[in-house]
C-alpha positions in Angstrom: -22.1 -34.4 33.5 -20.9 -31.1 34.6 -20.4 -28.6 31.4 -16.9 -26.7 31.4 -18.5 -23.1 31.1 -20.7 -24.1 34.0 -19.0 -22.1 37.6 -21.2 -24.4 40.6 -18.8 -25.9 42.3 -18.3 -30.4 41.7 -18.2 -32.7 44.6 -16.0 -34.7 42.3 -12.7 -34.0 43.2 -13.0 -34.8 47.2 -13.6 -38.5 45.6 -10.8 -39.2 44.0 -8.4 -37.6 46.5 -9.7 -39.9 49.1 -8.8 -42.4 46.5 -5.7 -41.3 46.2 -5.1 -41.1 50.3 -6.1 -44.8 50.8 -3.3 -46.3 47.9 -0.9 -43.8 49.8 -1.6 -45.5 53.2 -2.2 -49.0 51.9 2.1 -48.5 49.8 3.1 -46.8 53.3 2.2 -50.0 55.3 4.0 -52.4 53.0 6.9 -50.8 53.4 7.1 -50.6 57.0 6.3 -54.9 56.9 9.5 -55.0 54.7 12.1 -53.1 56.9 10.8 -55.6 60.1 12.0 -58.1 57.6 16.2 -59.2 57.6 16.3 -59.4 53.9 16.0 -55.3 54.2 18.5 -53.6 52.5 18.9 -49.8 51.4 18.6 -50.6 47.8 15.4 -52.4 48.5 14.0 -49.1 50.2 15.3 -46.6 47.6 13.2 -48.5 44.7 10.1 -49.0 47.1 10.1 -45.3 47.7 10.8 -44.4 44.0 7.7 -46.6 42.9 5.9 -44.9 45.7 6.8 -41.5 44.5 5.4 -42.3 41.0 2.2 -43.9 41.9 1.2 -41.3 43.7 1.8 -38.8 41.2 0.3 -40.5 38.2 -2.9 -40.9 40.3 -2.7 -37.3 41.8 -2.6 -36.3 37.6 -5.4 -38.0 36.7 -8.4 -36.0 36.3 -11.9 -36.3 34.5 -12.6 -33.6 32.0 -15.3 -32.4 33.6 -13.7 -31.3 36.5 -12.0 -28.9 35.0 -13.3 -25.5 36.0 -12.5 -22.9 33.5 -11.7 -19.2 35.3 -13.4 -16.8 33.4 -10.3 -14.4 31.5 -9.9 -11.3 32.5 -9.7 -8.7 29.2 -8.0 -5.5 29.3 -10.0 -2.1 29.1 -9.1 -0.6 25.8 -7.0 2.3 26.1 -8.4 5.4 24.4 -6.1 7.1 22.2 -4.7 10.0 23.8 -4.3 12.9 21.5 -1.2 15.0 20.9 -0.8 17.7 23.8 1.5 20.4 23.5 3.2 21.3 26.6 2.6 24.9 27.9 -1.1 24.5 25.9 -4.7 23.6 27.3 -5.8 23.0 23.8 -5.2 19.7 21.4 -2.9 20.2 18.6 -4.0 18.0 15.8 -1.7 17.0 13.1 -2.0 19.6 10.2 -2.6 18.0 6.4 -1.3 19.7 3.7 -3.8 19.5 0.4 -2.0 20.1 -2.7 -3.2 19.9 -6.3 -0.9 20.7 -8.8 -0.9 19.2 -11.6 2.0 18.9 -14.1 2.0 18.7 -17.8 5.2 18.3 -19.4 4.5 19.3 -23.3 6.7 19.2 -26.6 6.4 21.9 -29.3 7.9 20.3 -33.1 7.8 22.5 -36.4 7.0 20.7 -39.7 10.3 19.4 -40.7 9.8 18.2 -37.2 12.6 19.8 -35.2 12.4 20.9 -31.6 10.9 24.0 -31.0 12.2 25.9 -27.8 12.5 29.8 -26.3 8.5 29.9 -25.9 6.9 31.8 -23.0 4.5 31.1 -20.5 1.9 33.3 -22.3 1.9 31.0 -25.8 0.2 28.6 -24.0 -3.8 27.7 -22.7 -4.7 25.2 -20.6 -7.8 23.3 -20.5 -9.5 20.4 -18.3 -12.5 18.9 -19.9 -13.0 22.4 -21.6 -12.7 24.6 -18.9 -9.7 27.0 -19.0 -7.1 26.9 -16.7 -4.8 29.0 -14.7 -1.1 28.4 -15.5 0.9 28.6 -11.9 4.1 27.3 -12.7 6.6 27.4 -16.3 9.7 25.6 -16.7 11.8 24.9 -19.7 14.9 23.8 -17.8 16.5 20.6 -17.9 15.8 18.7 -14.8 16.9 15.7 -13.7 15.1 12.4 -15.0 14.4 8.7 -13.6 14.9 6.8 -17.2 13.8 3.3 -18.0 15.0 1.5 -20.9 12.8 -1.6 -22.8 15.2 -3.3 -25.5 14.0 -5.9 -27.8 16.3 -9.1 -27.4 13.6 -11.2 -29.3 14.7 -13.3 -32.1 13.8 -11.0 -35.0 16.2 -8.2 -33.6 19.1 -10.4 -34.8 20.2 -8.4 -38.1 19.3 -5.3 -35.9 20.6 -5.8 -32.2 23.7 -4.3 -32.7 22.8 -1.1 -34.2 20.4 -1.0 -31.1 22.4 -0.9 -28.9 24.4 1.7 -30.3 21.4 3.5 -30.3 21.0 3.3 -26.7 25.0 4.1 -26.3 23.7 7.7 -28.2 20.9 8.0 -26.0 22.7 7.9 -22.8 25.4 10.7 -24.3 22.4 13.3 -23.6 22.0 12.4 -20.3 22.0 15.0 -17.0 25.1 13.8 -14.5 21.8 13.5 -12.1 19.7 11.2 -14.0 19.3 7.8 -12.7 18.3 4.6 -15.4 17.1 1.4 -15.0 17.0 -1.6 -18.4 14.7 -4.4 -19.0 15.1 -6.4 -22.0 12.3 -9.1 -23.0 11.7 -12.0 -25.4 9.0 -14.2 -24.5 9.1 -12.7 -21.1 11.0 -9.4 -19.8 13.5 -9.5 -17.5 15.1 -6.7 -15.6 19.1 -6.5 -16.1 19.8 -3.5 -14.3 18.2 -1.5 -11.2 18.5 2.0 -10.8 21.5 3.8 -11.4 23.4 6.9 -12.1 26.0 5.1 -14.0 25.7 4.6 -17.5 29.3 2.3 -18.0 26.7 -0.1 -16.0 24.0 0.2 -18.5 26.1 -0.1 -21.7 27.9 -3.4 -19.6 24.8 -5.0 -19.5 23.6 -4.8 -22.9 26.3 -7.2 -24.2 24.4 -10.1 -22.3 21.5 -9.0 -25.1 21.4 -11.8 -26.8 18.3 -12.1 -29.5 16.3 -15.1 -29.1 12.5 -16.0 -28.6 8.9 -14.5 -29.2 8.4 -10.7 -28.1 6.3 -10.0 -24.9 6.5 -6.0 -25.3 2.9 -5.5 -23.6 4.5 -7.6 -20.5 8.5 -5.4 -20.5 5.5 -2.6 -20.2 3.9 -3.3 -17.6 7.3 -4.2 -15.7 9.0 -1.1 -16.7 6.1 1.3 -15.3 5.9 -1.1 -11.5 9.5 -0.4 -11.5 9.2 3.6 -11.8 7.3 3.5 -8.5 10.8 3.2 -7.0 12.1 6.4 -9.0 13.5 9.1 -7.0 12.7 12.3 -9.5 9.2 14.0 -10.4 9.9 13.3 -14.0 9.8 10.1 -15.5 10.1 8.1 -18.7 10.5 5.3 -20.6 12.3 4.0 -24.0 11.3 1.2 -25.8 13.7 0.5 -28.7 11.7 -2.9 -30.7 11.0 -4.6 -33.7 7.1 -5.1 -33.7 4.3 -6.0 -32.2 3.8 -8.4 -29.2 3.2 -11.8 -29.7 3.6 -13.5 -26.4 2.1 -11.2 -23.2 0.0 -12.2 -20.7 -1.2 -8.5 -20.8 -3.7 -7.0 -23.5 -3.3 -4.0 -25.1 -6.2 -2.5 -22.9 -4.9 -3.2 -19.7 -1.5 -1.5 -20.8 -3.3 1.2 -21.8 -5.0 1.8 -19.1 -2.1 1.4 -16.8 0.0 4.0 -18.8 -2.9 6.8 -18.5 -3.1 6.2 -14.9 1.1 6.2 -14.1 2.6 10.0 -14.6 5.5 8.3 -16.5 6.1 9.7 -20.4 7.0 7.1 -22.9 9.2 7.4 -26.3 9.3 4.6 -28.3 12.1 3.5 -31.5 10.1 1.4 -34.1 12.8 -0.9 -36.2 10.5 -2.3 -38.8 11.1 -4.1 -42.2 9.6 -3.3 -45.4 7.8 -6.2 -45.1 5.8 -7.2 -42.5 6.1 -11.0 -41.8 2.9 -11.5 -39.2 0.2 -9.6 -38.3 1.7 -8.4 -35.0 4.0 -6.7 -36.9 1.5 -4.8 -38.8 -0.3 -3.7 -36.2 3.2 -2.6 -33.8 3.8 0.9 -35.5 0.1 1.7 -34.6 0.5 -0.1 -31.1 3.7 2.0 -30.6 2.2 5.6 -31.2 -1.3 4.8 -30.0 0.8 4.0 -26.0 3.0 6.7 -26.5 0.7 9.9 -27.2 -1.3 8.3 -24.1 1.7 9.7 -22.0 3.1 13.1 -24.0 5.4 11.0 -25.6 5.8 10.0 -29.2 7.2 7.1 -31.5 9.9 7.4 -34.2 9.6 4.8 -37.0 13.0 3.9 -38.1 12.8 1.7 -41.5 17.0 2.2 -42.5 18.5 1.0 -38.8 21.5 3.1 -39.6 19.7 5.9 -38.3 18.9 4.7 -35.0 21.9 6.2 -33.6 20.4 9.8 -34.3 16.7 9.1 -33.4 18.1 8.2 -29.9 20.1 11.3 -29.3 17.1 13.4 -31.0 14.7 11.9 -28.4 17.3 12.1 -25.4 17.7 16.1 -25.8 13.8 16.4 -26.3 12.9 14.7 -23.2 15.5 16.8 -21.8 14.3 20.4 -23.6 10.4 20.5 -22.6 7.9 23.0 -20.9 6.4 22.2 -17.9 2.8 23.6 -17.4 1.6 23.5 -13.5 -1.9 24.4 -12.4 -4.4 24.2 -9.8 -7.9 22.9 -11.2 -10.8 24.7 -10.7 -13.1 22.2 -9.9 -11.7 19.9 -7.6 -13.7 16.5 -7.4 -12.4 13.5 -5.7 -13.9 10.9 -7.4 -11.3 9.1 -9.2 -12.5 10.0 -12.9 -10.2 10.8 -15.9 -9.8 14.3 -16.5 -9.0 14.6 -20.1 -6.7 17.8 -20.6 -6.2 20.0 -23.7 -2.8 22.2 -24.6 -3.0 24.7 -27.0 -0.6 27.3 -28.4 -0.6 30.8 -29.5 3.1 30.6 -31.6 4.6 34.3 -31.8 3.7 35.5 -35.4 5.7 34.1 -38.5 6.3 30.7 -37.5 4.9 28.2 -39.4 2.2 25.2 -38.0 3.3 23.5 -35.0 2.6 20.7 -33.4 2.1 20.0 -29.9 3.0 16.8 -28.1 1.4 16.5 -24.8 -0.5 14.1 -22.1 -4.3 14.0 -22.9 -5.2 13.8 -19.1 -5.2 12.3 -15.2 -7.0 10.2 -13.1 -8.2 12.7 -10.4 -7.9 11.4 -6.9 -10.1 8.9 -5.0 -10.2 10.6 -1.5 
């Protein structure tokens, strides 16, 4: 038996198209017997031919396996990549990379009564990365434009407190710059985002009346949504508020991974902690400590609220903080592209006569993999 990748040429064929001649010949002579006959009629010859017609197809189709002879494909050359020529030039131009390692550490200053402390310069600050000073390029203390998340607590133990929170989130947005854009997520046993992006805060404040407190709290999970969602943002500065209750009883997510996730995403975090005197579970025992442990991760800070009457003023306290910072650039020294954590160190050198402040700030970056 012949093998498909086998080229020789088969003998095979010639045999059964001499098969297929003789039953041609043989239905041919037939036919001519019946028009000598008188019961001939044009009918009669139409379906003799049809019959015809079909045989001789069906046998001119049939064909053994092996005599199939495969013709070896023909594959295309591959092209080589032709590099960019600039006309009027005899050299290549390659395309140029531009290589640029700033990194940016946005960094509040309180006093003890802890009030915001602004009007410092450029020169009451040092820089360090894992203990080696460096250069501050850039200062900023303006206020520029922000791209602002909002987590709220619908859970069922926000309901003697959900609608002082969301006039606490009402305050919050009164701070904001005509150029910020805001997204919300609210989450119970799960977090769900009610509003994308936008600049407008009547949207915002619309949505919250759907907050409705019910459920188990997932705050590790409204996390972890809240920071994929900033990859979307459109400004260099970012941020999140979570306004809740107490600690998460419900996430798919530990308080590792969050933790991780927040060192590695350039996004600062405030939180609002609404807790009672007493502390009905262990999750709520352990949320203050969850709260500020996240939040100093990112430069950020929480604000434990026991009497909810005052949430209206933490909010607008936090929203012309994030809104009154200094911005520290610089250039490392040592650049190494191995996708470490580069722990980072603020410190300040207050003009004389002010008393001990306190410096809020992000405690490092993942350097680079490539």
């Amino acid at each position: 038996m012949a093998r498909l990748n086998d080229w020789r040429w088969s003998p095979r064929p010639a045999l059964v198209r001499s098969v297929c001649l003789a039953q041609h010949q043989s239905a041919l002579l037939r036919l001519c017997k019946i028009l000598q006959t008188e019961f001939f009629n044009r009918r009669t010859l139409f379906a003799l031919l049809l019959c015809t017609l079909i045989a001789g197809s069906a046998n001119a189709q049939t064909t053994d396996v092996n005599d199939i002879h495969v013709v070896p494909r023909e594959t295309s050359k591959p092209v080589p990549k032709q590099e960019l020529v600039t006309p009027g030039f005899t050299t290549h131009v390659r395309p140029m990379k531009v290589d640029v390692d700033l990194v940016l550490v946005p960094v509040t200053i309180t006093d003890p009564m802890n009030r915001l402390v602004t009007g410092l310069e450029k020169d009451n600050f040092q820089l360090f990365e894992s203990n080696s000073a460096q250069e501050i390029r850039t200062f900023s203390s303006e206020d520029a434009p922000v791209s602002l998340g909002v987590i709220f607590d619908s859970s069922g133990s926000m309901s003697s407190k959900m609608d002082r929170a969301k006039d606490a989130v009402i305050e919050f947005f009164k701070t904001a710059n005509p150029q910020d854009e805001f997204f919300m997520i609210t989450f119970s046993d799960e977090p769900e985002q009610v509003s994308d992006f936008t600049t407008s805060v009547d949207e915002i404040q619309n949505k919250l009346v759907y907050a409705v407190p019910r459920k188990r709290t997932a705050l590790l999970d409204a996390i972890y949504m809240g920071i994929s969602k900033m990859r979307q943002a459109k400004f260099a500065k970012k941020a999140l508020l979570i306004i809740s209750d107490g600690g998460d009883n419900h996430s798919r997510y530990t308080e590792g991974e969050i933790k991780a996730l927040v060192k590695e995403a350039d996004v600062m975090i405030y939180a609002i902690g609404i807790y009672d005197r007493y502390f009905a579970s262990s999750e709520e025992r352990l949320g203050p400590g969850l709260l500020s442990d996240i939040t100093e991760l990112t430069g950020g800070r929480a604000f434990t609220i026991d009497n909810p009457n005052d949430l209206a003023d933490v909010a607008t306290k936090i929203g012309i903080e994030l809104r009154n910072q200094y911005v520290l650039g610089y250039r490392p020294t040592k650049i190494m592209r191995d996708g470490k954590w580069r722990k980072i160190k603020v410190k300040l050198m207050p003009p004389k006569g002010l008393p001990p402040l306190r410096v809020y700030a992000r405690t490092g970056y993942y350097a680079p993999a490539e």
